[in-house]
LOKOLKOL-141737 format. One line per 5 residues: for each residue x, y, z of N, C-alpha, C, CB. Coordinates in nm, 3 decimals, always signed. Glycine has a CB too. Example, Ala and Ser with C-alpha at 12.3 -4.5 7.8 and 13.67 -1.06 7.14 Angstrom:
2
+1.319/-0.569/+0.780/+1.230/-0.450/+0.780/+1.320/-0.330/+0.780/+1.131/-0.447/+0.905 ~ +1.285/-0.225/+0.708/+1.367/-0.106/+0.714/+1.290/+0.003/+0.787/+1.408/-0.060/+0.572
end
This chain:
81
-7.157/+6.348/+9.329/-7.106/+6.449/+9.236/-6.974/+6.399/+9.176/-7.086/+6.586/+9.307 ~ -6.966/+6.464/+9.052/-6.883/+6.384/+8.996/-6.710/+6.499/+8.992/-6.968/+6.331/+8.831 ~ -6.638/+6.495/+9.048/-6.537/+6.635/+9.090/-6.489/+6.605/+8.920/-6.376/+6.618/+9.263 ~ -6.456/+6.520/+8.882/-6.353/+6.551/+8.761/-6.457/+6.601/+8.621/-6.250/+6.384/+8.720 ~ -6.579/+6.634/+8.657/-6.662/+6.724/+8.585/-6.680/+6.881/+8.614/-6.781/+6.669/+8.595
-6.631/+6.929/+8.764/-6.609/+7.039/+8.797/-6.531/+7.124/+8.728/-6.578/+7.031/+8.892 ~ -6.607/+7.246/+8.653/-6.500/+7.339/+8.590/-6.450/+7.483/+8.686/-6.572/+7.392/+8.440 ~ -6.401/+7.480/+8.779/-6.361/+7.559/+8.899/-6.349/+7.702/+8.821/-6.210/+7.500/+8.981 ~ -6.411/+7.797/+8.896/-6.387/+7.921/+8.878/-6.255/+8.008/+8.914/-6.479/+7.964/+8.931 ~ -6.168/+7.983/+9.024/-6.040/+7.992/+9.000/-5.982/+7.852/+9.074/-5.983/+8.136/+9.054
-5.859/+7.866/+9.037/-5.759/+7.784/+9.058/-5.628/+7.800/+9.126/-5.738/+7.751/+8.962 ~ -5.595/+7.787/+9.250/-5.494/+7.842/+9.334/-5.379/+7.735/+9.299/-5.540/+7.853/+9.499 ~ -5.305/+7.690/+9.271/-5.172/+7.613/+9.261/-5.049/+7.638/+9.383/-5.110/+7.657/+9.113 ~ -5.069/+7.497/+9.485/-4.947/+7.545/+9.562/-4.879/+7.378/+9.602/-5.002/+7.661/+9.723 ~ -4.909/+7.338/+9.431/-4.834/+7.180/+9.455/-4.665/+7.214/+9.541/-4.799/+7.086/+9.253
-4.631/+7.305/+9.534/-4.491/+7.315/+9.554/-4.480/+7.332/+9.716/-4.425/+7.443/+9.465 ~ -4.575/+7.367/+9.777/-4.577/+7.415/+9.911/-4.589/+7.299/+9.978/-4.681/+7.515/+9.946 ~ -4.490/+7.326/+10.099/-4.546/+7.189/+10.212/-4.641/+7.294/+10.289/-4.397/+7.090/+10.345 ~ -4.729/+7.196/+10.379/-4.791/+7.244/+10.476/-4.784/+7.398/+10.574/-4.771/+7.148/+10.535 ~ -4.807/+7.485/+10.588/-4.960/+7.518/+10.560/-4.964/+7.620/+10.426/-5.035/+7.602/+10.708
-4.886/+7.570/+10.317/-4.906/+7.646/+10.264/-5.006/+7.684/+10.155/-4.825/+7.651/+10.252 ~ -5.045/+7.557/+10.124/-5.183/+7.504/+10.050/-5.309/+7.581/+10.119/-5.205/+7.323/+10.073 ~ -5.313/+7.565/+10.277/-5.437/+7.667/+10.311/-5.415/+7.789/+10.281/-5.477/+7.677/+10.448 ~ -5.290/+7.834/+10.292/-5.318/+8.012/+10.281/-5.317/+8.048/+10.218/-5.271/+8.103/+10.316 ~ -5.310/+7.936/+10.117/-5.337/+7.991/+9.964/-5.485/+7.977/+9.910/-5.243/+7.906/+9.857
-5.545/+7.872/+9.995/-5.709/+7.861/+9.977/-5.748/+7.990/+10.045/-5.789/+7.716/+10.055 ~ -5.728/+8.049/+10.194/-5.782/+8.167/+10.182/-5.740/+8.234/+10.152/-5.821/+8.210/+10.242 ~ -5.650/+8.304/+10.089/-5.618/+8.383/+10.004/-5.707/+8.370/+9.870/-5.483/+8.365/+9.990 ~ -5.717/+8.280/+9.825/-5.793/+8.271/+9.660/-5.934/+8.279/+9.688/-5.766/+8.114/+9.561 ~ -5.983/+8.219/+9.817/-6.176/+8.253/+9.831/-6.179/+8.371/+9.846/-6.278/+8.191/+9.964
-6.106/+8.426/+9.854/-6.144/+8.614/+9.810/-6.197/+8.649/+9.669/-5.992/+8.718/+9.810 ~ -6.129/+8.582/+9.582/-6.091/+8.616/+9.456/-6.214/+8.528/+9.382/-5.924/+8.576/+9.419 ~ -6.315/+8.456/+9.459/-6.392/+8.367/+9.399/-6.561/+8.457/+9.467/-6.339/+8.178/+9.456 ~ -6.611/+8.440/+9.385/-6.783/+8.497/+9.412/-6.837/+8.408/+9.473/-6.886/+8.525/+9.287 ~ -6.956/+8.422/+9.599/-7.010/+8.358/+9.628/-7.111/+8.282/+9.578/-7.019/+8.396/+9.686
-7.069/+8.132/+9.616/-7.160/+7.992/+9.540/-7.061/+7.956/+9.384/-7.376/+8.059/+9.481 ~ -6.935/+8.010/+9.406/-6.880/+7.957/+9.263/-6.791/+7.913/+9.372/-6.827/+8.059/+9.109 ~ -6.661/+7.812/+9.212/-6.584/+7.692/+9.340/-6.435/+7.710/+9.291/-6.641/+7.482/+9.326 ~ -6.392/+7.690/+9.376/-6.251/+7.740/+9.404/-6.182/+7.573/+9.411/-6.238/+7.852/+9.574 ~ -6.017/+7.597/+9.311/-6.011/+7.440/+9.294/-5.855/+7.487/+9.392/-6.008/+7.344/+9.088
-5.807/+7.401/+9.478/-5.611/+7.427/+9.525/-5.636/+7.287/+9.463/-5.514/+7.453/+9.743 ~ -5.436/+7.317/+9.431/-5.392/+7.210/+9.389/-5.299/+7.200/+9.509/-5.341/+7.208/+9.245 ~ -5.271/+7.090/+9.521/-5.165/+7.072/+9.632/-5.087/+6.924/+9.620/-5.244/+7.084/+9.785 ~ -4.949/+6.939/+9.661/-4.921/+6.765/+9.682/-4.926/+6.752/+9.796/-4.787/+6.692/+9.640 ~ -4.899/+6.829/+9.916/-4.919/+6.832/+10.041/-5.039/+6.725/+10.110/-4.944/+6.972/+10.062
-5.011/+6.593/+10.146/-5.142/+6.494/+10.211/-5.224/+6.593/+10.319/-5.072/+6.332/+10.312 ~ -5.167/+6.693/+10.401/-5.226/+6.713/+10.509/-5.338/+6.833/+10.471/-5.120/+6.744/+10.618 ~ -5.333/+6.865/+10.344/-5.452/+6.951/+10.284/-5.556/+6.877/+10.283/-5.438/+7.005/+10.146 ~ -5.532/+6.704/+10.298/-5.656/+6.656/+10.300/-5.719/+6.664/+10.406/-5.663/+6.549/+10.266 ~ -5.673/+6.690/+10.526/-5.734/+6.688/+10.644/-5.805/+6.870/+10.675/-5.604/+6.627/+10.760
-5.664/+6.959/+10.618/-5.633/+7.108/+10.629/-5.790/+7.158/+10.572/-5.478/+7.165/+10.522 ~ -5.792/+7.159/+10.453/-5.901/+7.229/+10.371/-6.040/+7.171/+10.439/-5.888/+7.189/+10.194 ~ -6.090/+7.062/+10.463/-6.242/+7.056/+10.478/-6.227/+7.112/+10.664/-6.324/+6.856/+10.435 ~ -6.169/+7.070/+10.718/-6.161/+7.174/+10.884/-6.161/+7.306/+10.839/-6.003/+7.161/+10.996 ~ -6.068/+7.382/+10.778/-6.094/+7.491/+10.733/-6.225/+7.530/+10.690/-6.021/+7.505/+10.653
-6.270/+7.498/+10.603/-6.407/+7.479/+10.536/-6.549/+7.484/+10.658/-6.396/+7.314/+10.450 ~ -6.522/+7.370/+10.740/-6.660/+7.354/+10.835/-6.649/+7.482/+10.919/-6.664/+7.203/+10.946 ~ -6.473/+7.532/+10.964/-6.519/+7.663/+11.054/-6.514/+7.753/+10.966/-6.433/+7.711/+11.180 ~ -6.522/+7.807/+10.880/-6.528/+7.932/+10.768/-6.688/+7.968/+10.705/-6.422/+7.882/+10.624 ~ -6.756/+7.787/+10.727/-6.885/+7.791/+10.668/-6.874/+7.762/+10.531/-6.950/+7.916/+10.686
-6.754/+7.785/+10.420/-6.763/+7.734/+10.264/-6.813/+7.564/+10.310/-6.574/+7.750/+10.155 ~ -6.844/+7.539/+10.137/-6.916/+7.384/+10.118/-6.688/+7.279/+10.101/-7.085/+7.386/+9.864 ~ -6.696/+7.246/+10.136/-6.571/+7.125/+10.113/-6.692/+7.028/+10.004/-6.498/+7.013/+10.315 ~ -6.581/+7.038/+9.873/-6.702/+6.923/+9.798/-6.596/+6.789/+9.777/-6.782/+6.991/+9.602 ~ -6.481/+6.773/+9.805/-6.369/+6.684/+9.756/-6.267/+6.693/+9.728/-6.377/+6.639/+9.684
-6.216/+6.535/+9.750/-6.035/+6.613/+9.645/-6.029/+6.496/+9.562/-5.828/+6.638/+9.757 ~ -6.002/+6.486/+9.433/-5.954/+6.407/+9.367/-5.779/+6.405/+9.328/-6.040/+6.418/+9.271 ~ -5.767/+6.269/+9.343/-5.605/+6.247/+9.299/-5.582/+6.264/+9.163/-5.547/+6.103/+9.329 ~ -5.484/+6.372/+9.123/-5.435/+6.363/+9.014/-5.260/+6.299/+8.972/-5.464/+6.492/+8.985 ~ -5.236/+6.328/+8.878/-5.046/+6.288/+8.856/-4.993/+6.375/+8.945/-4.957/+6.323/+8.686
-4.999/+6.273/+9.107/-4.884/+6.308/+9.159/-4.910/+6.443/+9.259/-4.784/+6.329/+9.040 ~ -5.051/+6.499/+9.261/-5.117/+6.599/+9.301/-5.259/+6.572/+9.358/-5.117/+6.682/+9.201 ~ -5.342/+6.654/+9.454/-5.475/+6.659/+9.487/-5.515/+6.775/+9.403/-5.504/+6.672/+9.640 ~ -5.620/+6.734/+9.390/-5.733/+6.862/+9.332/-5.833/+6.896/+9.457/-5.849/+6.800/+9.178 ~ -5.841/+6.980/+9.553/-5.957/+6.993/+9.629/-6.053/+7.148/+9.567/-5.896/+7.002/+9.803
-6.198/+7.102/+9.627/-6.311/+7.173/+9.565/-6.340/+7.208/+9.656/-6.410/+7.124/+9.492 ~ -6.347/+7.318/+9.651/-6.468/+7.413/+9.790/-6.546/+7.505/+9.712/-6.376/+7.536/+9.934 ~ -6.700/+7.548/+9.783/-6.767/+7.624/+9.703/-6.792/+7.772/+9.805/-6.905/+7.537/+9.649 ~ -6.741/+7.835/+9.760/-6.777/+7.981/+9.865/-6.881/+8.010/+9.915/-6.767/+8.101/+9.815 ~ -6.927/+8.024/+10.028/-7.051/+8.048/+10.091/-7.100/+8.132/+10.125/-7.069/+8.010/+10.162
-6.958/+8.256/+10.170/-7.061/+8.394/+10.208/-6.914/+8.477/+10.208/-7.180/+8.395/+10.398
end
């Protein structure tokens, strides 16, 4: 799959946050997202890379990636239930 073709249904922004603040802002925003649509955090935080897909496997959402942007991650999750 190609992530930088993903048009995310919302978009949480917490480049500014260190750790954990990028997750609680992912669950906070999979509220705000319908199930089977995809939810994009932005984060500069590295440890969202590890944070979000653990989150993800115990929550049950899909973790689809993170792509590097300027200076930022883009991670994709798709809501599951």
């Amino acid at each position: 799959m190609d992530l930088s073709q993903i048009k995310a249904d919302k978009t949480v922004d917490a480049r500014s946050m260190a750790c954990p603040g990028p997750l609680l802002e992912a669950k906070k925003g999979i509220a705000g997202v319908a199930v089977g649509k995809v939810l994009e955090i932005l984060s500069g935080d590295k440890g969202s890379r590890e944070d979000i897909p653990a989150w993800c496997a115990k929550t049950g959402h899909e973790y689809l990636g993170v792509l590097e942007r300027d200076g930022h991650d883009s991670l994709f999750v798709i809501r599951k239930k």
